[in-house]
C-alpha positions in Angstrom: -199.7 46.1 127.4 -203.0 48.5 126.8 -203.3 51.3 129.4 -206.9 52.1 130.3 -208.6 55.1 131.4 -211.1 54.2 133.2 -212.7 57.8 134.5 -211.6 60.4 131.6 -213.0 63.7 130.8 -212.3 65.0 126.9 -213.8 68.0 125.2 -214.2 69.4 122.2 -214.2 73.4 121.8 -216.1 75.3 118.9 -215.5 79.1 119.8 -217.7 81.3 118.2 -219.9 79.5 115.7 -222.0 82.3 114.0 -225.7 81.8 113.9 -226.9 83.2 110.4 -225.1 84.7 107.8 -222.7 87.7 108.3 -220.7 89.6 105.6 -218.0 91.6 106.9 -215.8 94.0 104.5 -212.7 94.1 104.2 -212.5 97.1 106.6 -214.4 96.7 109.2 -215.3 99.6 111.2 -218.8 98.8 113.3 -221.0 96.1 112.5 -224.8 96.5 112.3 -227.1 93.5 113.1 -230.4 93.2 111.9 -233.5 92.3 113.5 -233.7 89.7 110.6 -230.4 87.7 111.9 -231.1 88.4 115.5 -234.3 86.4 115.2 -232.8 83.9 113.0 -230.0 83.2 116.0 -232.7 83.2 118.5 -234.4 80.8 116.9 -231.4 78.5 116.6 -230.7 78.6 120.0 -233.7 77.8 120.7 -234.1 74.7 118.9 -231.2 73.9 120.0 -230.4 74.9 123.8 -233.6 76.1 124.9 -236.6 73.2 124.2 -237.1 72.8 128.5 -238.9 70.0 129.0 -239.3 68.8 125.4 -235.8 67.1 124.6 -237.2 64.9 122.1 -237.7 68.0 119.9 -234.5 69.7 120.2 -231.6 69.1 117.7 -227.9 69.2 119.5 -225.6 71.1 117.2 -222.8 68.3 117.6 -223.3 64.5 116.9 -220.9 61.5 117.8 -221.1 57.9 117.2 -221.0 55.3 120.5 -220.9 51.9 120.4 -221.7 51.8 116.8 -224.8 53.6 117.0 -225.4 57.2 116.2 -225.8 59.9 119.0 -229.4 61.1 117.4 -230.4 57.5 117.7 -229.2 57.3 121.5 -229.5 60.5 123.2 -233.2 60.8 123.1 -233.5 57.6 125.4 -231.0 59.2 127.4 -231.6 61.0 131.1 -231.6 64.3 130.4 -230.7 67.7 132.2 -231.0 71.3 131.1 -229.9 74.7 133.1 -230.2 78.3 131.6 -227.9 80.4 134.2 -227.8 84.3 133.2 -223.5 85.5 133.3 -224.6 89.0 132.5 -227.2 91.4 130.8 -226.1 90.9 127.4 -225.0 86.7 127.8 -226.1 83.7 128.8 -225.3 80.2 129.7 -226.9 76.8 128.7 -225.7 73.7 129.7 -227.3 70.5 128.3 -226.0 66.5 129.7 -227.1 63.5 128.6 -226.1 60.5 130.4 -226.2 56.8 129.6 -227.7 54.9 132.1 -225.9 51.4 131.0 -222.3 52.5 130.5 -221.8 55.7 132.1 -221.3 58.0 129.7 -221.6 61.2 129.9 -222.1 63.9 126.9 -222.5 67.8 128.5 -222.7 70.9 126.3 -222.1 74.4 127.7 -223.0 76.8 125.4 -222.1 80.8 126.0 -225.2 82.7 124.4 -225.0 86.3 123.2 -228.0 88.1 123.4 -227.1 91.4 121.3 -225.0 89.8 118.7 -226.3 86.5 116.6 -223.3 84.4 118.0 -223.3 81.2 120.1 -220.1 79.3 121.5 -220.0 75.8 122.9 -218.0 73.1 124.5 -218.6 69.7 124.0 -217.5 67.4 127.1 -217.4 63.5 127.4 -217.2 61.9 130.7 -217.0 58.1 131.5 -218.5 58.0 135.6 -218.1 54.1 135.5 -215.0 52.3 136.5 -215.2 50.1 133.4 -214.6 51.2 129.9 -217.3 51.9 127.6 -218.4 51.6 124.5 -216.0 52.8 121.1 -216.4 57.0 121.1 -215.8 57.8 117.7 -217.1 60.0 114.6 -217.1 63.2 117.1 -218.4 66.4 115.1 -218.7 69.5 117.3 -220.4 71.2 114.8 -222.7 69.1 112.9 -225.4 71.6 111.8 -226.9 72.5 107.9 -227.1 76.4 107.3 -229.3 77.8 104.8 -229.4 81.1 103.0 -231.8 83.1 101.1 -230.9 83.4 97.0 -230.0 87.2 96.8 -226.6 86.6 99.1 -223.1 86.8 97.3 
């Protein structure tokens, strides 16, 4: 007999995925940031978390495949919803949901931004708000990014 779960949440956590490149050594006593990396995170972010109003242009850091078909094929035909919520002077929160307006899916991100460190955390949620089942959720990557770094590291 096959069980079904017809209204399930599930999420994916990525804690602290750096944003740029950082070197530590082996003993670490204070860590200096440079204006360099902070800019590179920002910008990040803001491809990323930030594009208000233009969510054909930004680039989720995760991707997923539903119902055969790849999340950056679906989501931008998606309804769409973005919040910035300051937590504190030096963090703050984004969340990002995309829902499917045939089966009821739900994809939200919550991302935790740091704003004096290039560092950016997320969770990735999935939420089925119909009382059938949907489509096969499969191929989930939490962090499906491409870094680059200049030639004169390591």
């Amino acid at each position: 007999m096959r069980q079904h779960h017809k209204r399930q949440t599930i999420a994916f956590v990525l804690v602290s995925a750096a944003v740029g490149l950082l070197v530590l050594p082996s003993i670490v006593t204070a860590t200096t940031v440079t204006d360099d990396e902070m800019a590179t995170a920002r910008h990040w972010v803001e491809a990323r978390f930030d594009e208000v109003g233009e969510p054909a242009k930004s680039v989720p850091p995760f991707s997923f495949t539903y119902g055969g078909r790849s999340s950056a094929e679906l989501l931008p035909s998606w309804k769409q919803t973005r919040r910035i919520r300051k937590l504190d002077d030096r963090r703050s929160e984004h969340t990002l949901a995309w829902a499917d307006p045939e089966s009821g899916l739900v994809v939200r991100c919550v991302a935790i931004v740091c704003h004096d460190f290039p560092t950016v955390e997320w969770t990735l949620y999935f939420k089925n708000t119909s009382s059938t089942d949907t489509p096969i959720l499969q191929d989930i990557q939490p962090l499906d990014v491409t870094w680059q770094r200049g030639g004169d590291c390591e």
